[in-house]
N, C-alpha and C positions, 0 to 999 in steps of 0.2 A: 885336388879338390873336385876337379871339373869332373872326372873319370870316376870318383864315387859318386858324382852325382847322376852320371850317365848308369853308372849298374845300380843305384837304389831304382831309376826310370825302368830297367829291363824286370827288377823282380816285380816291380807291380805292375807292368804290362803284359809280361812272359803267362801270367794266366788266364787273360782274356780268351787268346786263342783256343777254337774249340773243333771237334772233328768236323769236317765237314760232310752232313747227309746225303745220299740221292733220294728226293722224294718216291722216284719209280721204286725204289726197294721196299717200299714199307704202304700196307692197305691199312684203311681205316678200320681203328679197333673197336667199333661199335655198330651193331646194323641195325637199319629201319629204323634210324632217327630223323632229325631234323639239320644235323650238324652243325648247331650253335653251342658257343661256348660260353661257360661264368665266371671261368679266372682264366685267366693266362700267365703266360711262363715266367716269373721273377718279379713279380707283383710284390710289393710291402706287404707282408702279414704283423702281426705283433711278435717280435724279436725272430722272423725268417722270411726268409722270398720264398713266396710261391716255388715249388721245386716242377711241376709240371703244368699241365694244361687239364680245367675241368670240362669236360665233354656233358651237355644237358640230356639227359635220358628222355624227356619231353616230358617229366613228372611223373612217372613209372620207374617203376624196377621191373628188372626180370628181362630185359632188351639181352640179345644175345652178342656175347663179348668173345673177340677172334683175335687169336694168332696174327700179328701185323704182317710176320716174316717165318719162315722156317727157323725153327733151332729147338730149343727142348728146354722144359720149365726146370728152373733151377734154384729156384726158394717159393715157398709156401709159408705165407703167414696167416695165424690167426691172430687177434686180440682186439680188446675191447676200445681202445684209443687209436691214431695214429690212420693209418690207412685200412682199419677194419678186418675184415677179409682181402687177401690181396696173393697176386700172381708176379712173378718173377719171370719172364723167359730170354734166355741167352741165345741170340745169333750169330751165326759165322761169320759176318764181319766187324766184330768187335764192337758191338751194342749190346743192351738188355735192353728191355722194355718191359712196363710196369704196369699193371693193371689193379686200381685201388677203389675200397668199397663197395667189394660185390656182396653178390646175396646167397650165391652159388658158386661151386666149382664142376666142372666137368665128372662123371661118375669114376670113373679111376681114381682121380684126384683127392676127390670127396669119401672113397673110401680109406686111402691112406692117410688122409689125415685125420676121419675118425678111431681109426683104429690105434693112431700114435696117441691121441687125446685119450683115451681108455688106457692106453698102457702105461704112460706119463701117468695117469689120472691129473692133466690140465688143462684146463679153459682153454691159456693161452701158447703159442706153439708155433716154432720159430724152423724151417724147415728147410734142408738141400740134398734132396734127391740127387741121386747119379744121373749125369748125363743119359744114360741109354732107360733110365724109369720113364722120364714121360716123351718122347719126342713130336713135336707139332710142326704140322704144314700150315704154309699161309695161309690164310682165310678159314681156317678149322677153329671152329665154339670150341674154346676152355673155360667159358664161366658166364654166369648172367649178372649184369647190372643190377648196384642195388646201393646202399647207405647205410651201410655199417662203417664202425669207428668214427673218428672224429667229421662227421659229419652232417651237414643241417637240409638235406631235402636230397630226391634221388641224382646221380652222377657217377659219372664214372673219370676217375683223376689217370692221369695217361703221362708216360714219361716215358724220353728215351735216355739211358744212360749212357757212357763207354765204359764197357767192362772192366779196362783195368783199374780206372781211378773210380769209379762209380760217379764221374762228374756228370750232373745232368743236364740235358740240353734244349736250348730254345725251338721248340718243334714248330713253331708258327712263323718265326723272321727264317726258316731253313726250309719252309717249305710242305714237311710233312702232313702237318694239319693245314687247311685249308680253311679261312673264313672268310665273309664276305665284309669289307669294310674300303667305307670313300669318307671315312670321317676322320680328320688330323685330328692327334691333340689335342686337348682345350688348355691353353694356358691362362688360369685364374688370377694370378698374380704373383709377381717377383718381392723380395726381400731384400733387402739388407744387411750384412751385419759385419762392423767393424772389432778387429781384433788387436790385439796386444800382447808382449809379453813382460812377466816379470817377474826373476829369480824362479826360470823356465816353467813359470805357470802358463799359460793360456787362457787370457785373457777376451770374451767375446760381447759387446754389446746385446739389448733386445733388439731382434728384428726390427725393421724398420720395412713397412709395406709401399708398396708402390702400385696404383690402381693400372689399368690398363684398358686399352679400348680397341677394337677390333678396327682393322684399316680395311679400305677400299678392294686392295688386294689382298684381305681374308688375311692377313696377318696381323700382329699388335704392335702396337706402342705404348708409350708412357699415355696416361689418360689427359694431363695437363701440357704434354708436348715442351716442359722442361727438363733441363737436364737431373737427373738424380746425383742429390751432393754425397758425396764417398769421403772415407779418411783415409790416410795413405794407407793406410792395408785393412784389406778384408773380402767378403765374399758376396753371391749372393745366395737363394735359396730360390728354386722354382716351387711353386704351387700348380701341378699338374695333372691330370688325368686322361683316359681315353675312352672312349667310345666306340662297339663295332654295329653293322648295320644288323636291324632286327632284333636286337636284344636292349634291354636299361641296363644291365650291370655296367658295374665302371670296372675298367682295365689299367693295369701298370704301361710304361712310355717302354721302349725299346732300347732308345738313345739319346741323351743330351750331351750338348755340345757348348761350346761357349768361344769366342774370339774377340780381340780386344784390337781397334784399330786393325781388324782383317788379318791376324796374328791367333792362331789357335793356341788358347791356354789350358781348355779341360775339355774332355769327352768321357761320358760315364755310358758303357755296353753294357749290357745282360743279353750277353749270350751262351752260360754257362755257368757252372759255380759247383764242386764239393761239398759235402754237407756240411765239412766242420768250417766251412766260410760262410753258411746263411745266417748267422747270427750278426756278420757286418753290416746286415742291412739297417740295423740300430747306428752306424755312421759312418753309412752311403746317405740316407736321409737325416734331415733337422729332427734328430729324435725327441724334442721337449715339445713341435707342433705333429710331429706324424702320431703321439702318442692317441690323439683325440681326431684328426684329419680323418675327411673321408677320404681326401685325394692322395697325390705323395708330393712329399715337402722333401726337393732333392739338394743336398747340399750341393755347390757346385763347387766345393773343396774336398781336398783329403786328409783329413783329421791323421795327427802323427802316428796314433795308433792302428792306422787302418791300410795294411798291407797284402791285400785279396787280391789285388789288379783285376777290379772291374774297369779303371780304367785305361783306355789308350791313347790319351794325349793329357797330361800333365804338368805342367811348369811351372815352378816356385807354388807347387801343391795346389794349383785353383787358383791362388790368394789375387786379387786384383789392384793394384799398387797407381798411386796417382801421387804427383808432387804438387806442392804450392804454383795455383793459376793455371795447371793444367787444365784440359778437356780431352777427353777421347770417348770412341764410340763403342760399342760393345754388343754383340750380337748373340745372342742364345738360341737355340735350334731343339725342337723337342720331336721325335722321331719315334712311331709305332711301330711293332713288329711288321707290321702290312705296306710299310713304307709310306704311311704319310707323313705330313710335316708340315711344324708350324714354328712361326718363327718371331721373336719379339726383338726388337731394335729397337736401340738410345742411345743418348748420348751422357756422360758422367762429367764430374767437375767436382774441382779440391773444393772446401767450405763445409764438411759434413761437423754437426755440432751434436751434441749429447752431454749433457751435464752432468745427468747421472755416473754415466759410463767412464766419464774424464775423474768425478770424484772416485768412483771405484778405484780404477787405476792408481791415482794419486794416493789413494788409502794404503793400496797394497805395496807399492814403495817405499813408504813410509816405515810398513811393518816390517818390511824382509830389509829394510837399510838399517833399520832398529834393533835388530834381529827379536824380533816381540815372541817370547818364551810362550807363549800363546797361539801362534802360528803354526801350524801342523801341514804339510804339504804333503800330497801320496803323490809318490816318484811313479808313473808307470811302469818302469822298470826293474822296478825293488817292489819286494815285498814289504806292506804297511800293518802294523799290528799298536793299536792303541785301548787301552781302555776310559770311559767317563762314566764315573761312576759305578753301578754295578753291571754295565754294560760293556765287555771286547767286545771290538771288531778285528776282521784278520782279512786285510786284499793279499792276493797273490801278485804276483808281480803280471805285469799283462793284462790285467784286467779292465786298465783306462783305456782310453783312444787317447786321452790329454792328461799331464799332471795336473793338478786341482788343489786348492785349501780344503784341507777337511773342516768339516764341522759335526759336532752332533752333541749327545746329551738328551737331559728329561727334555720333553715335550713339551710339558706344563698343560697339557689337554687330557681331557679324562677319554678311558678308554668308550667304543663304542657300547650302547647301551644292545645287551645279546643277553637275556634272561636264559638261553640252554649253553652259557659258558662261565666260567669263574674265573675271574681274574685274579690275576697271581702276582704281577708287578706291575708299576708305572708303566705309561707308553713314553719308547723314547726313540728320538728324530736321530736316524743316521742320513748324514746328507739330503738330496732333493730327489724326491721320485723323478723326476727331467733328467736324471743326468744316467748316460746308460751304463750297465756292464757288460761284457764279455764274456766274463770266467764268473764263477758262484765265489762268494767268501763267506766266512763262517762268521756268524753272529751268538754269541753267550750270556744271557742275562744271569745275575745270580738272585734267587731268591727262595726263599722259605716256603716248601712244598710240603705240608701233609700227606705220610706216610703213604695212605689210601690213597692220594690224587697222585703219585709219582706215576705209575703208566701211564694216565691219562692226559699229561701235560705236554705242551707243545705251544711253539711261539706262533705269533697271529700278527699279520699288517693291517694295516687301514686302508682300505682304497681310498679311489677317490670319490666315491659314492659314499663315502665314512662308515662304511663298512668293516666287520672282522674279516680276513680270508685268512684261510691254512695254508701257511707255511712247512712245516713239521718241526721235527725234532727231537731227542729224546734231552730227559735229565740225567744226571748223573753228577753225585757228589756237590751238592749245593746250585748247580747251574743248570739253564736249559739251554743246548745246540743246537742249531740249524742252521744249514746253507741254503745260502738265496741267490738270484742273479737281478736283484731289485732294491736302490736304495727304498728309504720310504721312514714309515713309524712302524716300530713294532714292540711288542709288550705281549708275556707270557701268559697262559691260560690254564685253563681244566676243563676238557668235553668229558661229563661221564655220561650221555645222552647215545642210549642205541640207536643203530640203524632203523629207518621206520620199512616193514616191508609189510607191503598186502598182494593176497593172492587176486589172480585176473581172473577165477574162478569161484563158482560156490564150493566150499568144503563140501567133503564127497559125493560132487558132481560127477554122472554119467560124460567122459569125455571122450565114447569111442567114435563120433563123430569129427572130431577135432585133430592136426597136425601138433599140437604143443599145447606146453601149459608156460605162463608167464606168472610174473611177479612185478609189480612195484613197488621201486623201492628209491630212499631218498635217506640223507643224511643232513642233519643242522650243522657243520661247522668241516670235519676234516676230509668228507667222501669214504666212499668206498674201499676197501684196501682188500680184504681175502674172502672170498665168496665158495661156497661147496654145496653139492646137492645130492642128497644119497633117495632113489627110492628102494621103496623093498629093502635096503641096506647097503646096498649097491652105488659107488659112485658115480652117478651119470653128467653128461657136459652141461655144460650152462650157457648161452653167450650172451653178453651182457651189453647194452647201450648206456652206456652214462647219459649222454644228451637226452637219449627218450624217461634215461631213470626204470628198464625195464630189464628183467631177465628172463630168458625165455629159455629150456628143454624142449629141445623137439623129437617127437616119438622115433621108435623104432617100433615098428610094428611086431615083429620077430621076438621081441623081448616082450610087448605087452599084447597075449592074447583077449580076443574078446570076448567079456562078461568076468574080467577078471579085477577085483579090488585089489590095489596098492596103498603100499602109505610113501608119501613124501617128507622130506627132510630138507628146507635150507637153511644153511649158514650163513650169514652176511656179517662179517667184524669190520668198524673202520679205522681210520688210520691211526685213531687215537686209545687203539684197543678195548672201543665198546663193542659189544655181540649180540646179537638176535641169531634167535633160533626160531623160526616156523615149523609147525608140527600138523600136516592132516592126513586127507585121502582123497582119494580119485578112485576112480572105474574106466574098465577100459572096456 
């Protein structure tokens, strides 16, 4: 028993370790800035850690973006989400480094990839050059700064990967980025939360908060200077954030650490991570308070299902264990990339009471010692397929962190009040929007769909703004499918409501002063899906911002001589298969 417990410790810690950089190899990818940054590396995002570091352009685009190191660009992406416009380049000693949200590519560059976009005839365009196509010297412009795809003001997002796993790495705790910061942690406040098992559910109380108060020497304590009452097992949760100097954004921590009576139980690093592991950051943190948190709510346990090895000190999973009349001390450590550090000390003691949480438990024994034909439990490990009512659901196996009761069923709530959608069935509750997934599982409502509305149907959740949002999905044969990675409410619809787009131009406007023509456009309920623009009859690129709601053509001179009339043609269909078609002219 001891020796699998020793090798379950090595799989989850074997992937912390991460290459180690030399900063002298690698120059800053951005010049004539300021050198401040707005995220940093492994930061909580909604369902990912930050994968790199965002460099602030000083509120411009168009800053000239360099070659960190010798080697030669080895992907080329365009598209309208994700990293925007974006640079690939592979070095000789076993990095890439990533250059995302420009505005520009280098003219070599920029002509191959127009020229792939016309022969594809697509927008979007996924690209790997041969080695010997582009090769770059250090400090040599391949591109200029800017804020395309999924982004909200100018930057430039910077990552070094290792070539072979594509694992990315922390460029700020390693040295390569450099920022200035004398400011530890702010530790806001610890939690609580006891647990349980039964009939291998996982069992967790509500948080229980603990105020804190800044001591003499700049570190915390408990605010009331007693002991915090604990049950024999369970965890805490930090409420963390950071700060670096010259800048207000708030930053992700580095490292937490935790030791109990001067005995290390947990340390959680980000110093690296694979992309098919960013989704564990849903539990590495208190997913049910990071869902709304400005800061991060880090658990200081490892949920069963979460097997990533962020971290490197471990035992009996976090869980912090106290007997009847005990006391012991307990120290938490919360650590920036820049190596600050702050640190919060107490002391803990047996006596923790919760009534709630004791009838919960008592409830759930009752029903699994009962065996209550009513009780439905999703194994983590199996795959779960139930239906209530005219609602399946289907988990794959993998998709918890914990086994859990299911629950679900009608809602008993009317669907949100949305005059450009139709409602098609009852809204109904699968489980709790708090509780995270992993993996997507398929959801099926069956219901009565006229003929006409069958393309345009698709299932819809309710935020928590009580909102409709899209989902997808299609129908077929009495039901509507879609996969999600989101419990919640959901209830099926019918968008037959086009794309709204309007030109950024007067109809047959003189534009031979002008670089492009744009559009705006916007959709009531599913977005954007296939977009096309032909002038003259001709299909020309398009690139499109979701965030701005704009699409813009930008001329070729060589194709439009001056005092020449064209006609225009867009396409905009969205996901629920409504179409707009715009129809004018321009002058070149």
């Amino acid at each position: 028993m001891k020796r699998l417990v020793t090798l379950a410790l090595v799989a989850l810690t074997v992937g912390v370790r991460a290459q180690q950089l030399n900063p002298a190899d690698y120059e800053y990818p951005v010049r004539k800035v300021a050198g401040l940054c707005s995220s940093n590396f492994g930061e909580m995002r909604p369902d990912h850690f930050h994968s790199g570091v965002d460099i602030k352009t000083d509120g411009v685009e168009g800053k000239s973006v360099v070659a960190v190191a010798d080697g030669y660009v080895s992907r080329i992406v365009v598209e309208p989400s994700g990293y925007g416009q974006a640079l690939y380049v592979t070095h000789p000693n076993g990095t890439t480094s990533v250059y995302g949200h420009l505005s520009h590519f280098r003219h070599d560059i920029d002509s191959l990839v127009r020229a792939e976009r016309y022969r594809r005839q697509r927008n979007s365009i996924d690209l790997f050059p041969d080695e010997g196509r582009f090769p770059v010297r250090q400090g040599e412009e391949i591109a200029l700064s800017g804020n395309t795809g999924n982004s909200f003001g100018p930057h430039l997002h910077f990552e070094i990967r290792e070539t072979p796993t594509q694992r990315t790495l922390n460029l700020i705790s390693q040295g390569v980025i450099r920022v200035a910061d004398t400011k530890a942690p702010i530790i806001n406040a610890i939690y609580y939360v006891a647990v349980d098992s039964v009939g291998g559910m996982a069992l967790h109380s509500t948080p229980r908060k603990t105020e804190l108060r800044r001591t003499e020497s700049g570190h915390y304590a408990t605010a009331d200077g007693k002991p915090v009452r604990i049950a024999p097992k369970g965890y805490f949760i930090l409420d963390v954030t950071d700060r670096k100097d010259n800048v207000w954004n708030r930053f992700g921590v580095y490292r937490v650490s935790e030791s109990v009576d001067g005995r290390p139980v947990f340390e959680y690093r980000m110093d690296g991570f694979t992309f098919d592991a960013s989704r564990y950051c849903n539990a590495v943190s208190y997913y049910p308070m990071q869902l709304t948190a400005r800061s991060e709510m880090i658990r200081l346990a490892c949920l069963e299902g979460n097997r990533t090895g962020f971290y490197t000190v471990l035992e009996q999973r976090g869980l912090v264990c106290i007997e009847e009349g005990q006391r012991r001390t307990v120290r938490i450590e919360a650590e920036d990339d820049c190596r600050n550090i702050s640190v919060v000390e107490f002391d803990v003691a047996s006596g923790f009471e919760d009534d709630e949480f004791e009838s919960e438990v008592a409830g759930m024994r009752e029903r699994v010692a009962g065996n209550d034909p009513t009780l439905l439990i999703i194994d983590r490990e199996k795959p779960f397929t139930t239906r209530c009512g005219d609602i399946e659901v289907s988990i794959p196996e993998g998709a918890l962190y914990e086994s859990v009761p299911f629950h679900g069923g009608m809602a008993g709530v009317a669907a949100p009040a949305d005059s450009t959608l139709m409602v098609i069935s009852p809204v109904y509750e699968v489980m709790d929007t708090d509780t995270p997934l992993q993996k997507s599982m398929n959801l099926s409502i069956r219901a009565f769909v006229p003929y006409d509305l069958r393309p345009h149907v698709a299932l819809a959740t309710v935020t928590a703004k009580g909102k409709p949002a899209y989902i997808g999905g299609k129908y077929d044969n009495g039901t509507v499918t879609a996969r999600t990675r989101r419990f919640g409410r959901y209830y099926a619809v019918a968008d037959t409501v086009p794309p709204s787009v309007r030109p950024l131009f007067v109809n047959g406007a003189d534009l031979h002063g002008e670089k492009s023509l744009s559009f705006a456009v916007d959709d009531n309920f599913s977005g954007t899906g296939e977009y096309a623009m032909f002038i003259d009859g001709e299909w020309v690129t398009v690139d499109y911002s979701p965030i701005k709601g704009r699409m813009t053509h930008t001329f070729d001179h060589m194709r439009y001589p001056r005092g020449t009339r064209h006609t225009v043609v867009l396409t905009v269909t969205d996901n629920c298969g409504n179409r707009t078609v715009w129809r004018g002219e321009f002058t070149r």
